[in-house]
LONULUM-797408 format. One record per atom (N, C-alpha, C): atom name; x, y, z; residue in one letter. Coordinates in nm, 2 decimals. Layout:
REM residues N
SITE  a   east  north     up r
SITE CA      X      Y      Z A
...
This chain:
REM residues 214
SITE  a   east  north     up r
SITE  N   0.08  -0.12   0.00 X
SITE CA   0.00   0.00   0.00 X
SITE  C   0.09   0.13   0.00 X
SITE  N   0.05   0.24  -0.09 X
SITE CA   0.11   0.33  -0.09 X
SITE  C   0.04   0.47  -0.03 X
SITE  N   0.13   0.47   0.05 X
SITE CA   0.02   0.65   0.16 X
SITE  C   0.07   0.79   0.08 X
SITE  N  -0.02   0.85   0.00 X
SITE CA  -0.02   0.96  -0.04 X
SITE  C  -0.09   1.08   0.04 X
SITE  N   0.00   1.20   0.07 X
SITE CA  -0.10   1.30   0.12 X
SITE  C  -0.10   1.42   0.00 X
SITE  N  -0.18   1.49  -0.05 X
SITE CA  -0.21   1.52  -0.13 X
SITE  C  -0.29   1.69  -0.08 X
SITE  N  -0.17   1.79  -0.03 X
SITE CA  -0.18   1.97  -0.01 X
SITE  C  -0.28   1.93   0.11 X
SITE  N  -0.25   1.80   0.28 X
SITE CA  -0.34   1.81   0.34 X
SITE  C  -0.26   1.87   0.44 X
SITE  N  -0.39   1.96   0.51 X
SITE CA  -0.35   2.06   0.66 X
SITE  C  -0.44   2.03   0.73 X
SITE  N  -0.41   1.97   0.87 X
SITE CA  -0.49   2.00   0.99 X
SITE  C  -0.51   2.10   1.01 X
SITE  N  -0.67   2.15   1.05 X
SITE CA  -0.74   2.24   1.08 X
SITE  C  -0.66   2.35   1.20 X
SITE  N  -0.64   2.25   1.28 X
SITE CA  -0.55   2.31   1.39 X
SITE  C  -0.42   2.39   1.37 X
SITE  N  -0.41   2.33   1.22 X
SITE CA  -0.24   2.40   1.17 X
SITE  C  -0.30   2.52   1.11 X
SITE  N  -0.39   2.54   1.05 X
SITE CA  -0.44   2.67   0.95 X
SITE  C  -0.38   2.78   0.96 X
SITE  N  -0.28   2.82   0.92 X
SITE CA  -0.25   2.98   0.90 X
SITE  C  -0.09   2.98   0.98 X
SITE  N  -0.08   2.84   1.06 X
SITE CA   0.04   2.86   1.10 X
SITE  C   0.15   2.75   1.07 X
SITE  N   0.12   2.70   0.95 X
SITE CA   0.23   2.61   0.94 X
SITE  C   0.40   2.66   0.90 X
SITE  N   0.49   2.57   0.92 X
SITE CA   0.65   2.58   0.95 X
SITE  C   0.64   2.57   0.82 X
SITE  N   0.73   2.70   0.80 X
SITE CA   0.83   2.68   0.59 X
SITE  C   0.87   2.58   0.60 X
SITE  N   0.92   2.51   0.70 X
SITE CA   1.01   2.39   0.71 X
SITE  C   0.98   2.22   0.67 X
SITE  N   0.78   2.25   0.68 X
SITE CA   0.72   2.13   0.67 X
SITE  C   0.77   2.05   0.52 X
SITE  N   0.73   1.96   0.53 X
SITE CA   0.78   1.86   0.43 X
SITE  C   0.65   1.79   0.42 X
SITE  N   0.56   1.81   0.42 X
SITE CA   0.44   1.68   0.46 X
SITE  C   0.31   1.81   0.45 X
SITE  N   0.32   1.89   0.52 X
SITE CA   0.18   1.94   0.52 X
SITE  C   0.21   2.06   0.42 X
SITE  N   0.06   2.04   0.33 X
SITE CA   0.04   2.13   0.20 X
SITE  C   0.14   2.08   0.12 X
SITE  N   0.22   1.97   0.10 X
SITE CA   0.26   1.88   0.01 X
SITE  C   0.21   1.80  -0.10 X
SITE  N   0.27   1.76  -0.18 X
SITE CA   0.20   1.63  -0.25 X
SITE  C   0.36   1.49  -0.21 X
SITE  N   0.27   1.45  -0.11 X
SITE CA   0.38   1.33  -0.05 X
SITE  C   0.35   1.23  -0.05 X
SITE  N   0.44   1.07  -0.08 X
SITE CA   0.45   0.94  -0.09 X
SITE  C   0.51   0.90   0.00 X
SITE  N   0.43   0.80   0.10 X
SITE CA   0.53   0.70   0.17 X
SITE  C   0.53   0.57   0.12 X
SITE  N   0.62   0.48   0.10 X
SITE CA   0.63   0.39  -0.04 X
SITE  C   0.63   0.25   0.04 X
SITE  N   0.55   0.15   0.06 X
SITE CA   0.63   0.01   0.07 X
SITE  C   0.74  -0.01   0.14 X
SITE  N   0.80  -0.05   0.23 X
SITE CA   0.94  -0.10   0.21 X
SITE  C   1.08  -0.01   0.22 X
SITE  N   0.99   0.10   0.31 X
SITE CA   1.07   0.21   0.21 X
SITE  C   1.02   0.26   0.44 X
SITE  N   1.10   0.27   0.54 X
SITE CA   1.10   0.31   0.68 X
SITE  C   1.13   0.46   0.66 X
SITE  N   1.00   0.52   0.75 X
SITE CA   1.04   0.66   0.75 X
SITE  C   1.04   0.72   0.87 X
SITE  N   1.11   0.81   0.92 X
SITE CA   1.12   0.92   1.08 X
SITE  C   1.06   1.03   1.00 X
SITE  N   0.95   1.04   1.07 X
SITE CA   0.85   1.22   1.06 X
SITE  C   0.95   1.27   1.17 X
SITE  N   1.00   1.38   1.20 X
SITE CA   1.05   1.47   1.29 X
SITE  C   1.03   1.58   1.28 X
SITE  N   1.02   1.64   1.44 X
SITE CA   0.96   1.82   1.45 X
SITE  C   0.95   1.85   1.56 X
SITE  N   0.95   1.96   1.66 X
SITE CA   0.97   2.00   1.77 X
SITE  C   0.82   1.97   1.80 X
SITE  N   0.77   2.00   1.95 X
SITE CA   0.65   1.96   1.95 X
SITE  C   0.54   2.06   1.93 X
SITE  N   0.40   1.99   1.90 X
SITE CA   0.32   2.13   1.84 X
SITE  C   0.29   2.13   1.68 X
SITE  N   0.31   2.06   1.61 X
SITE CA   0.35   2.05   1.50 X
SITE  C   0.28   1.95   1.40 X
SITE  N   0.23   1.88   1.51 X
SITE CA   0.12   1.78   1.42 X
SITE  C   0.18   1.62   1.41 X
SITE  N   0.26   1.61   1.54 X
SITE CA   0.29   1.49   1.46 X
SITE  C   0.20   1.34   1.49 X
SITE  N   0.11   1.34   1.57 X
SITE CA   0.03   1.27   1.61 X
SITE  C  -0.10   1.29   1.56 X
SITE  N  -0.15   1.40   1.48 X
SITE CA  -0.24   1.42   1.40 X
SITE  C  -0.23   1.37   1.24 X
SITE  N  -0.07   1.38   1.21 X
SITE CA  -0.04   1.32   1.11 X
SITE  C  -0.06   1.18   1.12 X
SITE  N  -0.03   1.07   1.20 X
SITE CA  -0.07   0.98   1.26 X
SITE  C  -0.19   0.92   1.23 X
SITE  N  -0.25   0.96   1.31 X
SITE CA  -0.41   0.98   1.36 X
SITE  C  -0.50   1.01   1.17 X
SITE  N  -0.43   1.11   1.11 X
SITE CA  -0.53   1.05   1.00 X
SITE  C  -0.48   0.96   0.88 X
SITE  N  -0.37   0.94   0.89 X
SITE CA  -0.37   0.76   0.81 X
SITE  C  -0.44   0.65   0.89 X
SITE  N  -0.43   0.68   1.00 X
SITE CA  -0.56   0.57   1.08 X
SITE  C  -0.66   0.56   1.09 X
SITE  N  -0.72   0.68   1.04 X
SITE CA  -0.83   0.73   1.03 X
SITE  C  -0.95   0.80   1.10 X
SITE  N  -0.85   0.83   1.21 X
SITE CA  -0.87   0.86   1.38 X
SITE  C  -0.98   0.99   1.32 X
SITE  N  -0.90   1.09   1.23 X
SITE CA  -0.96   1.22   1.20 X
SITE  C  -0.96   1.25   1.09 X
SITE  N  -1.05   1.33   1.04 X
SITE CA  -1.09   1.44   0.92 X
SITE  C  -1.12   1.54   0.88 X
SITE  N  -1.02   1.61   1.03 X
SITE CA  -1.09   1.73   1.01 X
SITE  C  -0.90   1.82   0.96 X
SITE  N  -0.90   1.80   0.83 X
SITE CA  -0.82   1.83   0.77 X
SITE  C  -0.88   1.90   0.63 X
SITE  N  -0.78   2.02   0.51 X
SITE CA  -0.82   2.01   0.36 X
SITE  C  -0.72   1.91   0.30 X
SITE  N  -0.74   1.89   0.19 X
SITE CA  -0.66   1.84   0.11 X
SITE  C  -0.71   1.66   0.11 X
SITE  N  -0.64   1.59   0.07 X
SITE CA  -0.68   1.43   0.06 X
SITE  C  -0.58   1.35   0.08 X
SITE  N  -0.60   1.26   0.16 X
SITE CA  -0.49   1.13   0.22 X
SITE  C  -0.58   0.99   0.09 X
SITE  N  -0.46   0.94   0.01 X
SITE CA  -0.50   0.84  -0.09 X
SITE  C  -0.42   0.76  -0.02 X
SITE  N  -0.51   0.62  -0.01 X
SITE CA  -0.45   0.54   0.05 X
SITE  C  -0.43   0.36  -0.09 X
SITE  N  -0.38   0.37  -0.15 X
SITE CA  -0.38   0.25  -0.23 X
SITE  C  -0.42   0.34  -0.39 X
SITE  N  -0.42   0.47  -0.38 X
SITE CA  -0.55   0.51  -0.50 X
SITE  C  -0.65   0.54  -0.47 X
SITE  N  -0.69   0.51  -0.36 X
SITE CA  -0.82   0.53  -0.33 X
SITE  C  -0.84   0.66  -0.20 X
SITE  N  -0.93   0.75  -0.22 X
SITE CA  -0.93   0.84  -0.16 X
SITE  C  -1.00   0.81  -0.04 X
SITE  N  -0.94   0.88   0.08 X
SITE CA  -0.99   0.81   0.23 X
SITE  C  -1.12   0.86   0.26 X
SITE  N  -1.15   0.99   0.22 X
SITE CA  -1.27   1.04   0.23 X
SITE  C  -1.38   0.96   0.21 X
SITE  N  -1.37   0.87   0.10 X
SITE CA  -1.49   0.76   0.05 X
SITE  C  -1.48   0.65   0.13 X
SITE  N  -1.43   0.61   0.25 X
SITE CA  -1.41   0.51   0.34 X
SITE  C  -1.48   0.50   0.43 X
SITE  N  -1.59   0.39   0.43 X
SITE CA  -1.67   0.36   0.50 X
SITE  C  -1.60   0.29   0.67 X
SITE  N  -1.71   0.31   0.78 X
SITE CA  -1.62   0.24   0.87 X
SITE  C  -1.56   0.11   0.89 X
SITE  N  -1.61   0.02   0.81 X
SITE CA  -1.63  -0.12   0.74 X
SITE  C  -1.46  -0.12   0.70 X
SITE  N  -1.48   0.01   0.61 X
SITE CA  -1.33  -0.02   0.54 X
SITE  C  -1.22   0.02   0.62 X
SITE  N  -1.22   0.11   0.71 X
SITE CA  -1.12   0.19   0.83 X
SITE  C  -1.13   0.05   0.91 X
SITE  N  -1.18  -0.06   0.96 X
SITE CA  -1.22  -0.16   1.01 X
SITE  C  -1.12  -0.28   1.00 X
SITE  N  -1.10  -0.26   0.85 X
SITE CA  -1.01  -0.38   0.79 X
SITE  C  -0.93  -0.29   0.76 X
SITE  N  -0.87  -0.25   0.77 X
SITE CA  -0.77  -0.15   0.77 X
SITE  C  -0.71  -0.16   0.88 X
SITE  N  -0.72  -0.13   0.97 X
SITE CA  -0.70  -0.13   1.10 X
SITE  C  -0.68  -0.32   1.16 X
SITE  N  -0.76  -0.38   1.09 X
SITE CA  -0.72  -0.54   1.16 X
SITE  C  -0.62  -0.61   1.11 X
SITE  N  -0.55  -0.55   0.97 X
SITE CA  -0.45  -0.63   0.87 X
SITE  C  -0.36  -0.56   0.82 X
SITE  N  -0.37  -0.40   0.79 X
SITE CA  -0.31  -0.37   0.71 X
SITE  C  -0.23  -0.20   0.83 X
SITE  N  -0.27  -0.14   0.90 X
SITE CA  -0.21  -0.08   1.04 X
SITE  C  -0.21  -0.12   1.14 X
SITE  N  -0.12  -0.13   1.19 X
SITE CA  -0.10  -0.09   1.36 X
SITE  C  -0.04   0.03   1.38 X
SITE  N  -0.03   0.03   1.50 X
SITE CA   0.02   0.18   1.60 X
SITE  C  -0.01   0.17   1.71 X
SITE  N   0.15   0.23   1.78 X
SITE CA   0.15   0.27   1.93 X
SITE  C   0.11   0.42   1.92 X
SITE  N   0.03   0.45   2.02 X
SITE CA  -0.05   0.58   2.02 X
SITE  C   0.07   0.63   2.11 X
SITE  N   0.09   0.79   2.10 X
SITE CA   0.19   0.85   2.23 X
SITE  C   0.08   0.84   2.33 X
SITE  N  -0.02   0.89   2.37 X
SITE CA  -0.08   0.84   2.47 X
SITE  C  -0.14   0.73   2.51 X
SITE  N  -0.08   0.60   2.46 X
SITE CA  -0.07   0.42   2.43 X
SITE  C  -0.22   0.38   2.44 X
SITE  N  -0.31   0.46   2.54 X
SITE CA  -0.46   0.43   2.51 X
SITE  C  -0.45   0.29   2.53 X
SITE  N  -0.40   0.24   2.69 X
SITE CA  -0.45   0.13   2.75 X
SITE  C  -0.58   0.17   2.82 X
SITE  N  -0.65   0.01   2.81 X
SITE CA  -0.73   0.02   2.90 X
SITE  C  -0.68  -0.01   3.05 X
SITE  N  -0.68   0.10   3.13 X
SITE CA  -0.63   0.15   3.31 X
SITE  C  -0.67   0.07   3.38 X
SITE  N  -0.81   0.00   3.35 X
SITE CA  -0.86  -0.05   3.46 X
SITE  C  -0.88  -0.22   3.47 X
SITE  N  -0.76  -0.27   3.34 X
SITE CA  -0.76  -0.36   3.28 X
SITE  C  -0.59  -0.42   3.33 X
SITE  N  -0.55  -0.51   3.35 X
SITE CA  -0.42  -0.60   3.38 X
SITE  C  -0.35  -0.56   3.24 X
SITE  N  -0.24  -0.50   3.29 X
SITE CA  -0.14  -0.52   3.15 X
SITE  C  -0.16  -0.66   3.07 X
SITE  N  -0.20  -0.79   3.10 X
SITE CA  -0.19  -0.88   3.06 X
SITE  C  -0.30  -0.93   2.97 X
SITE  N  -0.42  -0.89   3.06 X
SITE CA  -0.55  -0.84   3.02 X
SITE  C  -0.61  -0.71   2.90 X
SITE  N  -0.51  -0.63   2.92 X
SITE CA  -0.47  -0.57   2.78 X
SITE  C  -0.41  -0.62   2.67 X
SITE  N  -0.36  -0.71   2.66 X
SITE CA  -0.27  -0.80   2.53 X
SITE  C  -0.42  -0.92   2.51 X
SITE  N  -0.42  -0.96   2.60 X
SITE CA  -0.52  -1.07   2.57 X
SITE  C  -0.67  -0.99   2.49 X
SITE  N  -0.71  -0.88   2.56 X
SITE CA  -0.81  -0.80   2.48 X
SITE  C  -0.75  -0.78   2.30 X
SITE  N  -0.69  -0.77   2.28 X
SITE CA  -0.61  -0.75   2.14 X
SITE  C  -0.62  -0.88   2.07 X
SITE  N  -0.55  -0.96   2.15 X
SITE CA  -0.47  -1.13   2.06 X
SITE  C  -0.64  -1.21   2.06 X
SITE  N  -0.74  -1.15   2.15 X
SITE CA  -0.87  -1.22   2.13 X
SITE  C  -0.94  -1.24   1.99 X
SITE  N  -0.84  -1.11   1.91 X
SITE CA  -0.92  -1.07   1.75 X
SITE  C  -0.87  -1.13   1.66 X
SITE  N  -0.76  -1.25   1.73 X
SITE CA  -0.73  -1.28   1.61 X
SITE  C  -0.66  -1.50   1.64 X
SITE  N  -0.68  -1.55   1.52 X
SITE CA  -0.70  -1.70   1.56 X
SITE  C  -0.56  -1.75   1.62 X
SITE  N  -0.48  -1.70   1.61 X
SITE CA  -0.37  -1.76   1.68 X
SITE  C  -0.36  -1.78   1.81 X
SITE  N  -0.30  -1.86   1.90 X
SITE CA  -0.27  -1.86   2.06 X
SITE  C  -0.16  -1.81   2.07 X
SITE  N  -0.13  -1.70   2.08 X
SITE CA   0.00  -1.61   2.12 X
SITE  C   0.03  -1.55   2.26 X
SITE  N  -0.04  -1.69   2.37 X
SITE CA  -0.02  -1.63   2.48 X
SITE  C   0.17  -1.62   2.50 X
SITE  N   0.19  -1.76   2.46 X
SITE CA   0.35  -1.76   2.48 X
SITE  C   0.44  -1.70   2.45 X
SITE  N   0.43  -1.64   2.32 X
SITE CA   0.50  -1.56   2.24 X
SITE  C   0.47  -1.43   2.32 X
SITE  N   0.35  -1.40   2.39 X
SITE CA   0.33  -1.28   2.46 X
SITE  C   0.40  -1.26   2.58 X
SITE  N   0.42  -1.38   2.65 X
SITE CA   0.50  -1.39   2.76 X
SITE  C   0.64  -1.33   2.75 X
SITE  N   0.72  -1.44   2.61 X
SITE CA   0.83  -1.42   2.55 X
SITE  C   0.88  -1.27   2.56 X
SITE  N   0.78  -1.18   2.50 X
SITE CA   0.82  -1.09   2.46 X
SITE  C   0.80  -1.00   2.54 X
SITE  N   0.74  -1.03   2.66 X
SITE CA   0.72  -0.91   2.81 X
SITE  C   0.83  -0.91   2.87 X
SITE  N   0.90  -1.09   2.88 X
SITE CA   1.01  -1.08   2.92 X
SITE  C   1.12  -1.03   2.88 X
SITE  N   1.14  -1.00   2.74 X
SITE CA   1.27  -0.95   2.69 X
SITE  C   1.27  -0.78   2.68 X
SITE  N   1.13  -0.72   2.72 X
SITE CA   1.12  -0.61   2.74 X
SITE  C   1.12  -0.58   2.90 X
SITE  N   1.12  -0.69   2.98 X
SITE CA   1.14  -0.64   3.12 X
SITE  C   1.02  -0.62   3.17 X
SITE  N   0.91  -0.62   3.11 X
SITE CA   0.77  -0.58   3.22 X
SITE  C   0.68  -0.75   3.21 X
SITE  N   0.74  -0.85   3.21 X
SITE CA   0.67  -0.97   3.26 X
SITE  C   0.64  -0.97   3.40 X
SITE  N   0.72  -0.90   3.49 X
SITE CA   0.68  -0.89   3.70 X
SITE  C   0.58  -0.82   3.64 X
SITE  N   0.52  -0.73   3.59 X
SITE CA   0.40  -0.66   3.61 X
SITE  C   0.28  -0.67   3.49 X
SITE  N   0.25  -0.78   3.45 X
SITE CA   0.17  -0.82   3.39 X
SITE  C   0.04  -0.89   3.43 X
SITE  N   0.03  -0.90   3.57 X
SITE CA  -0.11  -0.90   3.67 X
SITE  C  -0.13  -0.79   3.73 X
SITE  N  -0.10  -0.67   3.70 X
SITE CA  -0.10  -0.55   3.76 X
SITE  C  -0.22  -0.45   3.69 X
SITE  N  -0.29  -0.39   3.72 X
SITE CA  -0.37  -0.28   3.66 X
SITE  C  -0.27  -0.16   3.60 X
SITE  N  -0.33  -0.14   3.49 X
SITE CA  -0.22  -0.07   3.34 X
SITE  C  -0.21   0.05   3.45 X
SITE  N  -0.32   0.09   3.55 X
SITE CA  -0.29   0.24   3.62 X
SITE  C  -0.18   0.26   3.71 X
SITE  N  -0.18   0.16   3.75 X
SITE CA  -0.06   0.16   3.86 X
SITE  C   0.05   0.10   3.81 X
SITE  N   0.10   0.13   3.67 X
SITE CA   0.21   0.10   3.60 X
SITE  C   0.30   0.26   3.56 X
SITE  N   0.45   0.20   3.60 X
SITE CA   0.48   0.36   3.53 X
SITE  C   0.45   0.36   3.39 X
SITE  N   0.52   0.49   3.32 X
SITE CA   0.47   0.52   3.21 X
SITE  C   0.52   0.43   3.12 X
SITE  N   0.69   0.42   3.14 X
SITE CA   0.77   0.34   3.07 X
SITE  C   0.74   0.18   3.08 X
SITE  N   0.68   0.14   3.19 X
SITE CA   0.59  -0.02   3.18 X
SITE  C   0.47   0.00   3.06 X
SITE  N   0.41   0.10   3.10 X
SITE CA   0.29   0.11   2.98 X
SITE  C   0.32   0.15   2.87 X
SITE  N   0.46   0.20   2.82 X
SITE CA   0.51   0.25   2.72 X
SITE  C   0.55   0.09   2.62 X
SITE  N   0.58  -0.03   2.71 X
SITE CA   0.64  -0.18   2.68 X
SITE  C   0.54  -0.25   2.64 X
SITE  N   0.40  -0.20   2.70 X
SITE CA   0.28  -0.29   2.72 X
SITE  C   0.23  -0.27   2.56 X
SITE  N   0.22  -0.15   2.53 X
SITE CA   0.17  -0.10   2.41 X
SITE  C   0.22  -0.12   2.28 X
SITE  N   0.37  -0.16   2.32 X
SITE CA   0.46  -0.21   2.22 X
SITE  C   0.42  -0.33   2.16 X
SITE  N   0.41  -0.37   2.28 X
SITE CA   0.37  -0.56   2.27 X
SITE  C   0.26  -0.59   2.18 X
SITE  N   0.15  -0.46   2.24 X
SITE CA   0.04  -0.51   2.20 X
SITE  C  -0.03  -0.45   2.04 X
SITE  N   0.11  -0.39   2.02 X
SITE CA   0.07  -0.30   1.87 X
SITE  C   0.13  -0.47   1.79 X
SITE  N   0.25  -0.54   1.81 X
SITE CA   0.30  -0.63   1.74 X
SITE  C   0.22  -0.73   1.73 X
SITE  N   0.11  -0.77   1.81 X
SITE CA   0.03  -0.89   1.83 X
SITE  C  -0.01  -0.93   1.71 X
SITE  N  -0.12  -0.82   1.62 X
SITE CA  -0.16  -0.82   1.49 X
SITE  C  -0.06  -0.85   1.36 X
SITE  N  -0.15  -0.90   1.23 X
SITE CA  -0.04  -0.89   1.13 X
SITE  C  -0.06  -0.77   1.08 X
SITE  N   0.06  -0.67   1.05 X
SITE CA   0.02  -0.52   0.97 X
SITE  C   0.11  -0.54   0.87 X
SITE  N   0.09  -0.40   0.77 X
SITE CA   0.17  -0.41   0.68 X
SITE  C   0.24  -0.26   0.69 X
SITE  N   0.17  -0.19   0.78 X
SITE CA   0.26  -0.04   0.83 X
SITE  C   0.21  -0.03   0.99 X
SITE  N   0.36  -0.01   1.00 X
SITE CA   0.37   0.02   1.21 X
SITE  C   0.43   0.19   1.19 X
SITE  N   0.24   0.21   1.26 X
SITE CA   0.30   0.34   1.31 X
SITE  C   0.33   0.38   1.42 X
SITE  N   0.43   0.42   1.42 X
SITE CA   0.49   0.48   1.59 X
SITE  C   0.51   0.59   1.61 X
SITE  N   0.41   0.61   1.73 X
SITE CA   0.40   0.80   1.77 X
SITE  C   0.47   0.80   1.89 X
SITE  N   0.60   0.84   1.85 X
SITE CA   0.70   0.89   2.00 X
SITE  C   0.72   0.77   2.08 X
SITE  N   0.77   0.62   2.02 X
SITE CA   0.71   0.50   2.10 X
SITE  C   0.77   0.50   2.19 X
SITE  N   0.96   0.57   2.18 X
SITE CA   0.99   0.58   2.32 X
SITE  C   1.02   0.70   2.39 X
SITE  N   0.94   0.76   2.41 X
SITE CA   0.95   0.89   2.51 X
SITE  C   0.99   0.89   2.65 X
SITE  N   0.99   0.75   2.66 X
SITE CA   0.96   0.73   2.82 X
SITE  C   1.08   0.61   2.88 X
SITE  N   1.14   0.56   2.72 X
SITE CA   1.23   0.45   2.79 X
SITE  C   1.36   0.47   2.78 X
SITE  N   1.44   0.38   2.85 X
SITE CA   1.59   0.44   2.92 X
SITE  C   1.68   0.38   2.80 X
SITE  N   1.83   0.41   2.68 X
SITE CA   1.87   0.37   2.59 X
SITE  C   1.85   0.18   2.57 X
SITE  N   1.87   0.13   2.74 X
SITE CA   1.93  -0.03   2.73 X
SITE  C   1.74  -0.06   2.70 X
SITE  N   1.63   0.01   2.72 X
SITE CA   1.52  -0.04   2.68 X
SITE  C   1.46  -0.01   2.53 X
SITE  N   1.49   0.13   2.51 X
SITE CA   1.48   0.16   2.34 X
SITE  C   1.59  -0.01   2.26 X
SITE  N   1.67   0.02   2.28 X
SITE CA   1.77  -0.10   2.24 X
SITE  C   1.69  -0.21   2.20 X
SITE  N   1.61  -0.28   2.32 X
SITE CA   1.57  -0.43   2.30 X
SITE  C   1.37  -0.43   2.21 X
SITE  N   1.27  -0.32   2.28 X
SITE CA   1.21  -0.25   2.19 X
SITE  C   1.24  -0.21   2.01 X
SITE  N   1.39  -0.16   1.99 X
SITE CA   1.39  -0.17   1.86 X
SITE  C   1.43  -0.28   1.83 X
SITE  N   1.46  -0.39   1.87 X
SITE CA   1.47  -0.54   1.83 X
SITE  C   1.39  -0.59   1.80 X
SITE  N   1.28  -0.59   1.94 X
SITE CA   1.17  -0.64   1.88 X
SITE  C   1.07  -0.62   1.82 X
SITE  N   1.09  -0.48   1.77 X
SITE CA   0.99  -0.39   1.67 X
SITE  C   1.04  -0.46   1.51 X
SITE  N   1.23  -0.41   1.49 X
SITE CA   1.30  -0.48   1.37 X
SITE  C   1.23  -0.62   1.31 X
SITE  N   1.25  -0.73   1.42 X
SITE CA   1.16  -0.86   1.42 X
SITE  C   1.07  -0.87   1.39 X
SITE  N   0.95  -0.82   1.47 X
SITE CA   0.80  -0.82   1.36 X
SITE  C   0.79  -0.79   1.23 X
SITE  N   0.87  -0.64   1.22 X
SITE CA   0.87  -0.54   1.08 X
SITE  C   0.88  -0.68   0.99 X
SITE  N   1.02  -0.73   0.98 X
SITE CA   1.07  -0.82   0.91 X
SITE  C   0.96  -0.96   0.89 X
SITE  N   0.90  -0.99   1.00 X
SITE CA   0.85  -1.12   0.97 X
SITE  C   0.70  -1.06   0.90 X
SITE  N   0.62  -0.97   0.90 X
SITE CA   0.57  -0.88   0.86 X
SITE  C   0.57  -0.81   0.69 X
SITE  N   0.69  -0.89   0.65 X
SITE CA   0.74  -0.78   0.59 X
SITE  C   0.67  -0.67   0.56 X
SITE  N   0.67  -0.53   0.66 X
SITE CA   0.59  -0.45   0.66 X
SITE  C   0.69  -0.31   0.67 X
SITE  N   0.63  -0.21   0.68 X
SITE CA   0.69  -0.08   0.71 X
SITE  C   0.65   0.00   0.84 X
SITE  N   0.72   0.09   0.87 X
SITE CA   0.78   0.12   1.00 X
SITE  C   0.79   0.33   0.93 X
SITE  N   0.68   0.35   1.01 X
SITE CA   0.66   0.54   1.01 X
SITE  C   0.64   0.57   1.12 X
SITE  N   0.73   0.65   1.17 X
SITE CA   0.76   0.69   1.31 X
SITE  C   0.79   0.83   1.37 X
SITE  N   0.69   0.87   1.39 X
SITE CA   0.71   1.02   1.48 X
SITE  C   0.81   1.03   1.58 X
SITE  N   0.89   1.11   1.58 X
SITE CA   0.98   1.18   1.68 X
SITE  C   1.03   1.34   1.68 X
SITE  N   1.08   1.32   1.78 X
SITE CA   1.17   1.47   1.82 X
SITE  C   1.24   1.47   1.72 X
SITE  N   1.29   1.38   1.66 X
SITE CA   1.43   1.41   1.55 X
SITE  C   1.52   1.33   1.62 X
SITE  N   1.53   1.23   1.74 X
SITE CA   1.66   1.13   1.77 X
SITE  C   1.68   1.01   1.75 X
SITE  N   1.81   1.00   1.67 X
SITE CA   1.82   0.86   1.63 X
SITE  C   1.85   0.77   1.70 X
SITE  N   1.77   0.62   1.69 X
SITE CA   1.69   0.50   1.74 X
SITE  C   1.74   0.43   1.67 X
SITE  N   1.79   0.24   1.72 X
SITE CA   1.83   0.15   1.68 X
SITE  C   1.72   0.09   1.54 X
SITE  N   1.64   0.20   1.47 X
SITE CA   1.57   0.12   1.33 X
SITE  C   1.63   0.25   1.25 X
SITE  N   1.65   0.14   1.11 X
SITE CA   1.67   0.20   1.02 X
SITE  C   1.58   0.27   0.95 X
SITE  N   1.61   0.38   0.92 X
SITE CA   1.54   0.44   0.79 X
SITE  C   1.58   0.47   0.67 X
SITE  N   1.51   0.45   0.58 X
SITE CA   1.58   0.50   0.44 X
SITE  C   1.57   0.61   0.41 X
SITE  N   1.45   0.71   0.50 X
SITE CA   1.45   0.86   0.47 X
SITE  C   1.36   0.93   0.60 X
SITE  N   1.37   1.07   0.60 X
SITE CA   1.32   1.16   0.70 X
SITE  C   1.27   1.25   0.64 X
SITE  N   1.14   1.29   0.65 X
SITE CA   1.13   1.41   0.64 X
SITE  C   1.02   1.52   0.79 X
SITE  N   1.09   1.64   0.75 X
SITE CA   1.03   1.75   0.84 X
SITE  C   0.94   1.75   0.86 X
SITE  N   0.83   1.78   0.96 X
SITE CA   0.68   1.77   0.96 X
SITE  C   0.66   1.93   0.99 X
SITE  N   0.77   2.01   1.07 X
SITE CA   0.76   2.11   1.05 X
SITE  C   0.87   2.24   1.21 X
């Protein structure tokens, strides 16, 4: 699938966007196969940019083509399967459920889909370090536990683009490190793509390009 945005501006950006943007009021291609870093100070849109390849919003001008096909004409049917095969995404504000067991959060996810991935879920709490707190309520987890939880639970699905909004804001280098491991691994088995919002700092995944958001 090929993400085209096509002269689009968040509403919220109107009248004040950065000469510097690369993305908004463009005509831009994100390609297959092809890992990209959105980067920009904060304020700037980068979780709105996000949010509407997801489909989250529309209150933008211009048009997001998604395959050729314009997203505007997308029923929720189609944002639906979209969302079950072809995106994932860690949200910057990861949008657990609080009042749900970190564990109980993965299992809410891995329920949608026919595989038993409890062990593979295990596997992978442990090498991120938050398996001790996996009978715990997501609320009384720090940020950087719920920052792991969200990781986990974006990989569960098959996608064909992982989007990541700020996935580590919150984790210390030796945890970015094993997180980009196990992000690389999915991507790969996946063979999928990897667009990722940040401040601008470089992280153990590769990209083949950056551009400015603003």
């Amino acid at each position: 699938m090929t993400i085209r945005f096509e002269n689009i501006v968040p509403k919220p950006l109107e009248g004040v966007l950065s000469p510097n943007t690369e993305i908004w009021q463009k005509d831009v291609s994100f390609l297959p196969h092809q890992h990209c870093q959105v980067y920009s100070p904060s304020g700037k849109g980068k979780s709105s940019f996000l949010h509407i390849i997801y489909g989250l919003r529309d209150d933008y001008t211009g048009n997001l083509w998604l395959n050729g096909k314009n997203a505007r004409s997308f029923q929720p049917d189609d944002w639906a399967k979209l969302r079950q095969d072809t995106f994932s995404i860690v949200f910057q504000d990861l949008r657990l459920f609080l009042h749900l067991t970190a564990w109980e959060n993965l299992l809410a996810k891995a329920a949608l889909y026919p595989q038993n991935k409890e062990k593979e879920l295990h596997e992978q709490a442990e090498f991120l370090g938050v398996a001790h707190v996996l009978h715990k309520p997501a609320h009384t987890l720090s940020y950087g536990e719920r920052q792991r939880i969200a990781i986990i639970r974006a990989l569960i699905q098959p996608f064909r683009w992982l989007l990541l909004d700020e996935p580590f804001s919150h984790l210390d280098p030796d945890n970015i490190s094993k997180a980009s491991q196990l992000i690389n691994q999915k991507v790969t088995e996946n063979q999928a793509t990897i667009l990722m919002t940040s401040l601008g700092y470089e992280y153990e995944l590769k990209f083949e390009y950056k551009k400015c958001l603003g």
